[in-house]
N, CA, C and O atoms as a GROMACS GRO file, in nm:
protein
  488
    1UNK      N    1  -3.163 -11.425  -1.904
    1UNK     CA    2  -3.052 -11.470  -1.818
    1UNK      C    3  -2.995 -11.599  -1.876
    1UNK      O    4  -3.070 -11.690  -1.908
    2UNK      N    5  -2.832 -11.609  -1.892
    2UNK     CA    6  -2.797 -11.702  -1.924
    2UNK      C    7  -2.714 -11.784  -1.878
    2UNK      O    8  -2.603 -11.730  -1.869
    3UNK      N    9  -2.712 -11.920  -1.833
    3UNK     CA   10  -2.594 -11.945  -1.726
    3UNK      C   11  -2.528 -12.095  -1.808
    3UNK      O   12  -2.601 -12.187  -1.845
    4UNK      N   13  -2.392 -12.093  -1.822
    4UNK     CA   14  -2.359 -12.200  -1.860
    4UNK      C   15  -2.285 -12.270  -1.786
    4UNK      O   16  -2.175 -12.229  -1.748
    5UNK      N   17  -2.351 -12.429  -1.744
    5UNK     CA   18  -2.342 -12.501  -1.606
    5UNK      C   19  -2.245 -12.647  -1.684
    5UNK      O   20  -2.270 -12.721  -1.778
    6UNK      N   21  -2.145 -12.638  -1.599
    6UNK     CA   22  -2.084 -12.718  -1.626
    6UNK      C   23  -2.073 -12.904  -1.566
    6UNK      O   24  -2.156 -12.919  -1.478
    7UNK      N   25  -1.996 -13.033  -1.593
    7UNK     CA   26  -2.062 -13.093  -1.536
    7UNK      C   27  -1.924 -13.217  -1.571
    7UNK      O   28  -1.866 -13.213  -1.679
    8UNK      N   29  -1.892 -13.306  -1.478
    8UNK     CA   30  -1.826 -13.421  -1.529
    8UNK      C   31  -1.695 -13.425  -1.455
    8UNK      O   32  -1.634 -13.532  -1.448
    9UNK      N   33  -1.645 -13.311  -1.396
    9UNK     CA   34  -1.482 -13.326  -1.361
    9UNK      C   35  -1.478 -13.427  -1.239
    9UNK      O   36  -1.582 -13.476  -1.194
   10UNK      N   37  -1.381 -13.450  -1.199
   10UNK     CA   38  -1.341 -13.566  -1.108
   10UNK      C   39  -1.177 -13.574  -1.092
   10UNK      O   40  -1.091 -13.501  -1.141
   11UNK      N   41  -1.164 -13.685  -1.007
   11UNK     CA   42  -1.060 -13.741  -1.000
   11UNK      C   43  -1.021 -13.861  -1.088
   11UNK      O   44  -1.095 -13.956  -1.063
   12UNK      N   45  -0.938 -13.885  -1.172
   12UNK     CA   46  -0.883 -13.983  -1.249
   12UNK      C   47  -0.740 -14.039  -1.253
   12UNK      O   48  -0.650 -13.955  -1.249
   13UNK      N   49  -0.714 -14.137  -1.258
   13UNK     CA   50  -0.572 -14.178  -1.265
   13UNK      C   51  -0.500 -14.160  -1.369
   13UNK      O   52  -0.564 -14.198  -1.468
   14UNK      N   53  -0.365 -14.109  -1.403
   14UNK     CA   54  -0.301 -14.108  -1.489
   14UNK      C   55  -0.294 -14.207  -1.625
   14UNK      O   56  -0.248 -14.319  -1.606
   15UNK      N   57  -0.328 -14.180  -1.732
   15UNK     CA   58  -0.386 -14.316  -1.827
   15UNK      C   59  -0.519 -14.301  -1.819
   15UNK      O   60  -0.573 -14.363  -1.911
   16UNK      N   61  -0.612 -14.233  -1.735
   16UNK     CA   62  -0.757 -14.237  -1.767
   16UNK      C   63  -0.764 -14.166  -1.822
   16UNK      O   64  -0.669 -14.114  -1.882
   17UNK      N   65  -0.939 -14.113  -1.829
   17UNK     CA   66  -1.030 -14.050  -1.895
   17UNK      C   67  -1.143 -14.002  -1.834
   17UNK      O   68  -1.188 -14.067  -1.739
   18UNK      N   69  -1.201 -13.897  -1.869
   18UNK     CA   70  -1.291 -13.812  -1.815
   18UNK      C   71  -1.399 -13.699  -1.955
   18UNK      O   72  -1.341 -13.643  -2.049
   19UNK      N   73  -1.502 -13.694  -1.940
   19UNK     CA   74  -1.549 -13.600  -2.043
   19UNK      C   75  -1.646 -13.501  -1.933
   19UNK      O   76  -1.704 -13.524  -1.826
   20UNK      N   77  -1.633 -13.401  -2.007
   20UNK     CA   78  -1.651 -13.272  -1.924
   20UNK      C   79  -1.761 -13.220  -2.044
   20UNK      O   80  -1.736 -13.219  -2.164
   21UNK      N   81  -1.901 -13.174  -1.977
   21UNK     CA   82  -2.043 -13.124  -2.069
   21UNK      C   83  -2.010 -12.967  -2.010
   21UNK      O   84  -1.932 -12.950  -1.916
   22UNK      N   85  -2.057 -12.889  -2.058
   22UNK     CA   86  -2.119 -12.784  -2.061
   22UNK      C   87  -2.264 -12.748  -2.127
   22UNK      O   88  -2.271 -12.747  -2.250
   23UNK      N   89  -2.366 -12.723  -2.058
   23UNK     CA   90  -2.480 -12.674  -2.143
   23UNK      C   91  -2.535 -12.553  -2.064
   23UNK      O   92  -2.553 -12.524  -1.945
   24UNK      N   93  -2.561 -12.470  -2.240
   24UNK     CA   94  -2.594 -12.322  -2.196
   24UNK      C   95  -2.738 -12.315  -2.208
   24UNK      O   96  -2.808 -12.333  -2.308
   25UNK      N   97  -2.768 -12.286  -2.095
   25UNK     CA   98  -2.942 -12.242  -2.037
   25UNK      C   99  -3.002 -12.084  -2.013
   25UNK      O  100  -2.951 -12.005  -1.934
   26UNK      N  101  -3.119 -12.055  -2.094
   26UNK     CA  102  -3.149 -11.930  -2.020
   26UNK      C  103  -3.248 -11.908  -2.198
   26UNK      O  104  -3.316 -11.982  -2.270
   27UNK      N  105  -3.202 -11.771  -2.203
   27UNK     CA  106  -3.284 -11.724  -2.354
   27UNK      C  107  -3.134 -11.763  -2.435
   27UNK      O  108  -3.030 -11.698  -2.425
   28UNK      N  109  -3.146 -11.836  -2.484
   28UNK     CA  110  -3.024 -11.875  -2.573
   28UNK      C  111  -3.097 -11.877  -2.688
   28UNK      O  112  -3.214 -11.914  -2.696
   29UNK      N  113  -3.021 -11.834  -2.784
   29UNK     CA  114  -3.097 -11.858  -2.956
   29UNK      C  115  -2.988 -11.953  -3.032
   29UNK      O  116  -3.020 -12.054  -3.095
   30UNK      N  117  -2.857 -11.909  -3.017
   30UNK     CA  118  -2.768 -12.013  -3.040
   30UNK      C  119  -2.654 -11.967  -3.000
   30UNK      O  120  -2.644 -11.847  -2.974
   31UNK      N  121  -2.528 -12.070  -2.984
   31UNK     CA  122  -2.341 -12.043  -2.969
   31UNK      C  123  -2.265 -12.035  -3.097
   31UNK      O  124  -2.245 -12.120  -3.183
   32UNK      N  125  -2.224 -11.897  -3.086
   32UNK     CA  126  -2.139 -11.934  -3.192
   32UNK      C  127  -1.986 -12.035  -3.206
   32UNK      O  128  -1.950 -12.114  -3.293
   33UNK      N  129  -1.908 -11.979  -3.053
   33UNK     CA  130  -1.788 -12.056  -3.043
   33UNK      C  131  -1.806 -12.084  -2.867
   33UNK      O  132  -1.862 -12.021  -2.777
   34UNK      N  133  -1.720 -12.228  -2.873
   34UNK     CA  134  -1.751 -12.289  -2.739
   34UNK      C  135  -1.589 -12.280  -2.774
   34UNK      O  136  -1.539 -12.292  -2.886
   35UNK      N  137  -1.499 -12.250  -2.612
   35UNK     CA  138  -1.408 -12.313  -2.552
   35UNK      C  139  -1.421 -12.365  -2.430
   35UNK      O  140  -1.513 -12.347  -2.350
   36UNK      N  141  -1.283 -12.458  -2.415
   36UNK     CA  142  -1.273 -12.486  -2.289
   36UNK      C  143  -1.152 -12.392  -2.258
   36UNK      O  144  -1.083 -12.344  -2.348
   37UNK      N  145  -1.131 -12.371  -2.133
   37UNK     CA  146  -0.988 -12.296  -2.097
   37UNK      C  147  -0.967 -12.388  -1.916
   37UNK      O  148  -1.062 -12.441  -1.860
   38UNK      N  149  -0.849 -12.385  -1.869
   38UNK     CA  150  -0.792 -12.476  -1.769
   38UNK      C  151  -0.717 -12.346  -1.695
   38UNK      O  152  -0.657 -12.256  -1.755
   39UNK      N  153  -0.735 -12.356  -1.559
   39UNK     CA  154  -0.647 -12.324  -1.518
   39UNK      C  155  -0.543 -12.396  -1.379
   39UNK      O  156  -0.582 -12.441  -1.271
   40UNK      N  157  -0.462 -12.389  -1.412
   40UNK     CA  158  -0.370 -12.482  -1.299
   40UNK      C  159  -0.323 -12.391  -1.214
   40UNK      O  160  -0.316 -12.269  -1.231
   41UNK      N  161  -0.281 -12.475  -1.096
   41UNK     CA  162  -0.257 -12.423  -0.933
   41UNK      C  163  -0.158 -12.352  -0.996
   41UNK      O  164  -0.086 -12.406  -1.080
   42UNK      N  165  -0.142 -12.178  -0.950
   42UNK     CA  166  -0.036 -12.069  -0.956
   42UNK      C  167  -0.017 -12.036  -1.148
   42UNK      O  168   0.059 -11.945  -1.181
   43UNK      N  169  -0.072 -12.096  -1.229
   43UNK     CA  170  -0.073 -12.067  -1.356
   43UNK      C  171  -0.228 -11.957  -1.415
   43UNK      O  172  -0.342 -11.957  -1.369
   44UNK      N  173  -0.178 -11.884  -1.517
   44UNK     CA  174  -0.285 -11.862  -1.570
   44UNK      C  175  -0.400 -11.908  -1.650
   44UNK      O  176  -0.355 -11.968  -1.748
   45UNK      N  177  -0.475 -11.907  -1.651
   45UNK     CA  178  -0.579 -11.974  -1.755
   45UNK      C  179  -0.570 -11.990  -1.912
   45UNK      O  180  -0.572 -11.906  -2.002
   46UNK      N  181  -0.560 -12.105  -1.913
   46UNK     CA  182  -0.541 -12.108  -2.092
   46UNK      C  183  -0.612 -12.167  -2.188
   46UNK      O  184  -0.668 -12.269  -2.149
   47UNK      N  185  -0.632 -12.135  -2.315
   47UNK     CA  186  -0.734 -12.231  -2.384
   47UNK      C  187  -0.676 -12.332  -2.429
   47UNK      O  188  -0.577 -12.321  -2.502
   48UNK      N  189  -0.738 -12.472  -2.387
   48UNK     CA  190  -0.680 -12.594  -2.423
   48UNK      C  191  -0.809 -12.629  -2.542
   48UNK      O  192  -0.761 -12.726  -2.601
   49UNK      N  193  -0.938 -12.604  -2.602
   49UNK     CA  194  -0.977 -12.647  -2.705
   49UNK      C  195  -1.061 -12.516  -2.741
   49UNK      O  196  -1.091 -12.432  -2.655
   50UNK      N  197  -1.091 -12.508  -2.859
   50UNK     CA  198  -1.225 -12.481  -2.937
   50UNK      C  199  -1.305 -12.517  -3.009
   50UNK      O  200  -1.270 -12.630  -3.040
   51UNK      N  201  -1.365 -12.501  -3.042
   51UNK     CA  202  -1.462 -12.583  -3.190
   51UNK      C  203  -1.567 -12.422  -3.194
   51UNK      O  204  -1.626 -12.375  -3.097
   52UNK      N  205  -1.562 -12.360  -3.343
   52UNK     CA  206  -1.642 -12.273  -3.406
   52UNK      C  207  -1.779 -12.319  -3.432
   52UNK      O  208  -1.818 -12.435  -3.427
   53UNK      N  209  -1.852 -12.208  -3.464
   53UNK     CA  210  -2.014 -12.227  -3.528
   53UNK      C  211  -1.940 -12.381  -3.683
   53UNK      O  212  -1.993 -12.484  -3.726
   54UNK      N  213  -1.863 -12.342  -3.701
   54UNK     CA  214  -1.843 -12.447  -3.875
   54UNK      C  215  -1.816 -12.571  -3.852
   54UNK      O  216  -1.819 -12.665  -3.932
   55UNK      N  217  -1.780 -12.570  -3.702
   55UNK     CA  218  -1.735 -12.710  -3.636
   55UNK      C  219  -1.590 -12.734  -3.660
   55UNK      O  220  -1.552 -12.849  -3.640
   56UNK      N  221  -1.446 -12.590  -3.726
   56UNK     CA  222  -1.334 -12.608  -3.675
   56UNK      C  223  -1.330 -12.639  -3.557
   56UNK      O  224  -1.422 -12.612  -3.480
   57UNK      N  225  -1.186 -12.720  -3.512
   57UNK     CA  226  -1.166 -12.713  -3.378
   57UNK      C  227  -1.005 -12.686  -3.374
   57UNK      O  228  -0.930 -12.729  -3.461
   58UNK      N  229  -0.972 -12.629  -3.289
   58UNK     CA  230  -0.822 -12.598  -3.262
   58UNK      C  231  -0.792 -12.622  -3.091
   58UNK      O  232  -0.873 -12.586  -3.006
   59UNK      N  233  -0.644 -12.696  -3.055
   59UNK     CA  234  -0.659 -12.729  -2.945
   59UNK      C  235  -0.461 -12.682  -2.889
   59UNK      O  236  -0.384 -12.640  -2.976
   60UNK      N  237  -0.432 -12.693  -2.799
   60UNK     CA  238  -0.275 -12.681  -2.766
   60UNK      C  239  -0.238 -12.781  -2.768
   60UNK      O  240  -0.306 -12.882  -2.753
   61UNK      N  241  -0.145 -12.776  -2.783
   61UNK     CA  242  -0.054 -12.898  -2.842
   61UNK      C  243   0.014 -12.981  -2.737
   61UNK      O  244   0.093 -13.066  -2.777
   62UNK      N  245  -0.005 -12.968  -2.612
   62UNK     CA  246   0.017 -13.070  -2.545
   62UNK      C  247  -0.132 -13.142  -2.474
   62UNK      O  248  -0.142 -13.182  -2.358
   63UNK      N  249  -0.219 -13.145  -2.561
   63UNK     CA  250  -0.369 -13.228  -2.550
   63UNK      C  251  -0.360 -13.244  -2.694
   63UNK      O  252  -0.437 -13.339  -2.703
   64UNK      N  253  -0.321 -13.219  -2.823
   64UNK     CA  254  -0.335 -13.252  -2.928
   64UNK      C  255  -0.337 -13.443  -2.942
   64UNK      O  256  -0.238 -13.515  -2.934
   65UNK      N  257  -0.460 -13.480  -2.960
   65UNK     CA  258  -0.446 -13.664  -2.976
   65UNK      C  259  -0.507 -13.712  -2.864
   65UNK      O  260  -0.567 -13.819  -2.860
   66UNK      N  261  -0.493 -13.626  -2.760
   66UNK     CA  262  -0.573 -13.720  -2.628
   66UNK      C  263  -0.707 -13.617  -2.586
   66UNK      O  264  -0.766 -13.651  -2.483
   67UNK      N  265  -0.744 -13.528  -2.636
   67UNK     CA  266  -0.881 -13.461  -2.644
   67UNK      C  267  -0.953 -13.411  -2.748
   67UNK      O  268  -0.914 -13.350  -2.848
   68UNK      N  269  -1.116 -13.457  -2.700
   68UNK     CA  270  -1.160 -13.408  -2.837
   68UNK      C  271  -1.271 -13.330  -2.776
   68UNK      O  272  -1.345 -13.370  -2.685
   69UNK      N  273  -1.276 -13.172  -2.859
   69UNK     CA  274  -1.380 -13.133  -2.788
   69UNK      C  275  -1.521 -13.153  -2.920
   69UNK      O  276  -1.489 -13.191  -3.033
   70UNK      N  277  -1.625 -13.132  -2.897
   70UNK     CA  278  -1.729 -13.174  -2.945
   70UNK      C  279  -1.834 -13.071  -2.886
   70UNK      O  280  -1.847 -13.029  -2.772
   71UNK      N  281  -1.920 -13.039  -3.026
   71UNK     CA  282  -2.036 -12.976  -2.978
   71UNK      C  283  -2.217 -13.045  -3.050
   71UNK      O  284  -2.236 -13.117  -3.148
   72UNK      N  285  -2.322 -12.982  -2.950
   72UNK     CA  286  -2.490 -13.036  -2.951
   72UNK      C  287  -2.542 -12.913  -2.976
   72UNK      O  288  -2.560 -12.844  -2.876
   73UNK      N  289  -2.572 -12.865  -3.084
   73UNK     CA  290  -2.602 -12.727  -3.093
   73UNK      C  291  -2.760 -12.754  -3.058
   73UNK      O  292  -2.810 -12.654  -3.007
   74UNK      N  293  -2.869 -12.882  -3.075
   74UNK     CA  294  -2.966 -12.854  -3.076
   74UNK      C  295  -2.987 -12.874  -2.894
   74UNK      O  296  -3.103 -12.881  -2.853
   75UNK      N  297  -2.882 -12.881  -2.801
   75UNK     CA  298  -2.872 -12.908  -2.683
   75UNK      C  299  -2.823 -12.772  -2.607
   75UNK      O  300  -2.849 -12.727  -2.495
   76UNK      N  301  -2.749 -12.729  -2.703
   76UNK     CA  302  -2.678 -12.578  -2.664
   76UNK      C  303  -2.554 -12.629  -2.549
   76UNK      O  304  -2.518 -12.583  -2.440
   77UNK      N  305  -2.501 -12.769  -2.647
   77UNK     CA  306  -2.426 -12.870  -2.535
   77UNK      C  307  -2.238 -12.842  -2.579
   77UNK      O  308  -2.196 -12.855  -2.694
   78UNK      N  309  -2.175 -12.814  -2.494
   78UNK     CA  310  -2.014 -12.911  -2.582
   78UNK      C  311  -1.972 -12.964  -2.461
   78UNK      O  312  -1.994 -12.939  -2.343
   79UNK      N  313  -1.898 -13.049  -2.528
   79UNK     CA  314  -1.784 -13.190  -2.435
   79UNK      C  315  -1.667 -13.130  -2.460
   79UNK      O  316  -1.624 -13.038  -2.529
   80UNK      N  317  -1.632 -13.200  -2.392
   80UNK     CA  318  -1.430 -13.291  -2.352
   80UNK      C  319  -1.445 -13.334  -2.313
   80UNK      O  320  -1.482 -13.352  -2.197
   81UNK      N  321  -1.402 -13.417  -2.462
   81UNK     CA  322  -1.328 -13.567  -2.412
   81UNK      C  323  -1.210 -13.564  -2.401
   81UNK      O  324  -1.144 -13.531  -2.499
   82UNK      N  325  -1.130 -13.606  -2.251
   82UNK     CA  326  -1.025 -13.625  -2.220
   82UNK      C  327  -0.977 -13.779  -2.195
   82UNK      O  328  -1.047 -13.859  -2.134
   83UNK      N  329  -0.831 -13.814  -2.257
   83UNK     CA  330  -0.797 -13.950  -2.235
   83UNK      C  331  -0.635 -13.946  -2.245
   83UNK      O  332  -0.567 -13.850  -2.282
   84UNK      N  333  -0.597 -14.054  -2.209
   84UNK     CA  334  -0.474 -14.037  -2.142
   84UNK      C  335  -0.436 -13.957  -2.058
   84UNK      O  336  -0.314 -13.941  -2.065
   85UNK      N  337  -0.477 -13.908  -1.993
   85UNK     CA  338  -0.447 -13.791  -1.862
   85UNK      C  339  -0.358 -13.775  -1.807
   85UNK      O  340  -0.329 -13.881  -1.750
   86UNK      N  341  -0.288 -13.699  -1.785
   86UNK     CA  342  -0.155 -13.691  -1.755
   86UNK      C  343  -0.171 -13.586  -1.605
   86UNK      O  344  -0.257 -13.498  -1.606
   87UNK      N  345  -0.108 -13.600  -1.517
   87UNK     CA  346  -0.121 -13.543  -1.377
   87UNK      C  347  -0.100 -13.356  -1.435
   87UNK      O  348  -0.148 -13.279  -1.352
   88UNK      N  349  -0.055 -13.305  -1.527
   88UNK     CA  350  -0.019 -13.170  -1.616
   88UNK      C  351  -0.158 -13.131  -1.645
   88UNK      O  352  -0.193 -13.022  -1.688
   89UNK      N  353  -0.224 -13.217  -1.622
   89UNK     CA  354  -0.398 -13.184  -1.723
   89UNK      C  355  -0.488 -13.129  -1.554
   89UNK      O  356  -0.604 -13.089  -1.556
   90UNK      N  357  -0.418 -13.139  -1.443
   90UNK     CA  358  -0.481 -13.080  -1.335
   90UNK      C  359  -0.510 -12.985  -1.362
   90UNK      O  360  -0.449 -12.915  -1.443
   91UNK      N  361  -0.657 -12.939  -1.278
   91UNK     CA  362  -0.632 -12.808  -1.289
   91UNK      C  363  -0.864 -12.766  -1.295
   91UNK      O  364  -0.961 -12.842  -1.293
   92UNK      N  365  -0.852 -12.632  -1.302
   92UNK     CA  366  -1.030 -12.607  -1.294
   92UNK      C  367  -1.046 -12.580  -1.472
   92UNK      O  368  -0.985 -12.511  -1.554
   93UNK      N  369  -1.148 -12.660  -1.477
   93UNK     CA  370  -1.204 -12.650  -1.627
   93UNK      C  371  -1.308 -12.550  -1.662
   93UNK      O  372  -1.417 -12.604  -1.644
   94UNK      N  373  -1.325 -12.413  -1.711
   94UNK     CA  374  -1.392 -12.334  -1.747
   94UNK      C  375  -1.445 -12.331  -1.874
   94UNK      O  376  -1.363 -12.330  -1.966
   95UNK      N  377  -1.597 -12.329  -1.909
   95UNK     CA  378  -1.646 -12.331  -2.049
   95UNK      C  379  -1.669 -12.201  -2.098
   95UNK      O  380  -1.710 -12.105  -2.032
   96UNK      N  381  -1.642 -12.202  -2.208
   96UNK     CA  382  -1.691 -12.028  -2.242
   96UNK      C  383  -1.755 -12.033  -2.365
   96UNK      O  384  -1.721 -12.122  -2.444
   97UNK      N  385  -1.859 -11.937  -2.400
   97UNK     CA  386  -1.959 -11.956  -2.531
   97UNK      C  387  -1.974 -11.830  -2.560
   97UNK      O  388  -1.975 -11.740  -2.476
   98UNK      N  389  -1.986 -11.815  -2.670
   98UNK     CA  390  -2.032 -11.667  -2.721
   98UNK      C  391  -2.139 -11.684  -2.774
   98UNK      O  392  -2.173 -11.727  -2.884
   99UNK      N  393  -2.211 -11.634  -2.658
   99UNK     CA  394  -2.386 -11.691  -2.702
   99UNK      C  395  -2.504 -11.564  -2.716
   99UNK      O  396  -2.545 -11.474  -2.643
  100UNK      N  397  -2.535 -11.621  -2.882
  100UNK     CA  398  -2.629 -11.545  -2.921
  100UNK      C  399  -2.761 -11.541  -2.833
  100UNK      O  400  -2.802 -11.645  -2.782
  101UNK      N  401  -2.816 -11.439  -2.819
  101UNK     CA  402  -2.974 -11.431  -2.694
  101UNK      C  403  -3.059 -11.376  -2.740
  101UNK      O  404  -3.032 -11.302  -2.834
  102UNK      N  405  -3.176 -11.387  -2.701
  102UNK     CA  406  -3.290 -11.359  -2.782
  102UNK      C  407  -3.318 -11.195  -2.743
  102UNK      O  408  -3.428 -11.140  -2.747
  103UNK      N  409  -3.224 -11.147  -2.715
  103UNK     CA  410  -3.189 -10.986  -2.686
  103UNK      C  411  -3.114 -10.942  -2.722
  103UNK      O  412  -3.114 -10.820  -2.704
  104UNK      N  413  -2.972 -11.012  -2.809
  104UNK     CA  414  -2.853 -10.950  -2.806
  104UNK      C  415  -2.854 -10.938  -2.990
  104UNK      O  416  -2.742 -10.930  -3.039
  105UNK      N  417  -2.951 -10.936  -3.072
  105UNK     CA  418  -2.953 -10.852  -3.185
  105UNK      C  419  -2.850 -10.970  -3.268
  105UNK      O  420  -2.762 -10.934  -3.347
  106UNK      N  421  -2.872 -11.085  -3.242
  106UNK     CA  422  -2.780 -11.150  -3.334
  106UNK      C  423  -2.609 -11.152  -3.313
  106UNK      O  424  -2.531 -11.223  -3.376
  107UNK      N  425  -2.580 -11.071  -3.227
  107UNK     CA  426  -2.489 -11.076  -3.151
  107UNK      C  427  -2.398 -11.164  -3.027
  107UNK      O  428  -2.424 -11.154  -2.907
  108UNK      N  429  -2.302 -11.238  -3.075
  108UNK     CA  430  -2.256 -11.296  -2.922
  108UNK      C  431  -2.230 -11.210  -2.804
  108UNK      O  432  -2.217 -11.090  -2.826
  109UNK      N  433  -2.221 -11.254  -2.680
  109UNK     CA  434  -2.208 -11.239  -2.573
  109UNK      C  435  -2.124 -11.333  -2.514
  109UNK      O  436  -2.147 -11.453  -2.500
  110UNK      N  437  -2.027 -11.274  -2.482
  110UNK     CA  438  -1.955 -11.328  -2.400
  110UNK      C  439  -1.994 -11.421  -2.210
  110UNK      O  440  -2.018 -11.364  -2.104
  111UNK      N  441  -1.986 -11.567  -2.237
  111UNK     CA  442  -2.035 -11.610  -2.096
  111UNK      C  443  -1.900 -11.711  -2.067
  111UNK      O  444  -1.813 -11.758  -2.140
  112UNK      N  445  -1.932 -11.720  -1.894
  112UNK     CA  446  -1.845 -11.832  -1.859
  112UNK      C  447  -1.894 -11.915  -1.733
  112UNK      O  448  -1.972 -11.873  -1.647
  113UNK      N  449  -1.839 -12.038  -1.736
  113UNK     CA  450  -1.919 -12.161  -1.691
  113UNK      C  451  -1.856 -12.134  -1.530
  113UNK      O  452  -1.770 -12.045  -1.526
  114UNK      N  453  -1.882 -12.187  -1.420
  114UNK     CA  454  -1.836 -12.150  -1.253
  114UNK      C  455  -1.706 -12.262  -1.265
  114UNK      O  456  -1.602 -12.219  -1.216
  115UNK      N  457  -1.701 -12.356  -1.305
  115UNK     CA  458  -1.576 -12.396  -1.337
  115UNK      C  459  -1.572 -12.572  -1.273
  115UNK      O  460  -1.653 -12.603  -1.186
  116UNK      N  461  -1.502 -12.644  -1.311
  116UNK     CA  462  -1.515 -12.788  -1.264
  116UNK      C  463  -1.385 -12.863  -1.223
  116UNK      O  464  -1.289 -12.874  -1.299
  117UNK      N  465  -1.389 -12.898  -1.132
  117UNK     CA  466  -1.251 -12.908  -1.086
  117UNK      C  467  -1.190 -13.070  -1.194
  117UNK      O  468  -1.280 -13.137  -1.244
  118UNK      N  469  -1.032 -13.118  -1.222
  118UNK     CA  470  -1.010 -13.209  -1.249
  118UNK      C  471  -0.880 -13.256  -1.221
  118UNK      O  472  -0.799 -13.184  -1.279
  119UNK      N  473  -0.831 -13.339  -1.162
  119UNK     CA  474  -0.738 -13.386  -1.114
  119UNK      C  475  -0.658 -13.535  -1.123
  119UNK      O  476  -0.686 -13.631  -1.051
  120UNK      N  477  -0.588 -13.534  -1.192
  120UNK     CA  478  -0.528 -13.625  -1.204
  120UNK      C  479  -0.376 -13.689  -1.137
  120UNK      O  480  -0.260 -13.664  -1.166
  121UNK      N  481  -0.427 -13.766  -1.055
  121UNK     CA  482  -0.320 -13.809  -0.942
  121UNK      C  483  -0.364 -14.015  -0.929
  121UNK      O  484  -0.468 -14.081  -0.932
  122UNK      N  485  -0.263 -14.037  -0.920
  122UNK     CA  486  -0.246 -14.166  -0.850
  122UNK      C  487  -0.243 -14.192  -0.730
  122UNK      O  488  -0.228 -14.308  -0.692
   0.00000   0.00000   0.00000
């Protein structure tokens, strides 16, 4: 069983900052790719970062410069770091991992985190 529990969202003021963990627990052997994906009130869910097993990272371009996502492979951990926050960055933060298991033959599996709320208002 594998559950990836997320952790960090809040309320912040416009100009702040916030970093958001995810760590994946259970029979994990390793992740190959961690995202984050956001979804905002009446919008669909979108991926705002990644970072690969090689440690690329690719992000959308309106967080390009004010987030960095980051991964702890010996933690089975990744962040966002978020800064400058802009009230647009509202919204529930979902982690997702394609995580190898000590059942799945070397294979990812698709998981996703229950989600963390983040809000940015004055």
């Amino acid at each position: 069983q594998v559950q990836l529990v997320e952790s960090g969202g809040g309320l912040a003021q416009p100009g702040g900052s916030l970093t958001l963990s995810c760590a994946a627990t259970g029979n994990v052997v390793k992740i190959d790719d961690w995202g984050w994906y956001r979804q905002a009130p009446g919008l669909q869910r979108e991926l705002v970062a990644s970072v690969a097993s090689d440690d690329s990272t690719h992000y959308i371009a309106s967080v390009k410069g004010r987030f960095t996502i980051s991964r702890d492979n010996a933690k089975n951990t990744v962040y966002l770091q978020m800064s400058s926050l802009k009230p647009e960055d509202t919204g529930v933060y979902h982690c997702h991992g394609m995580v190898v298991t000590t059942t799945s033959w070397g294979h990812g599996i698709s998981y996703w985190g229950q989600g963390t709320h983040v809000a940015v208002s004055s």
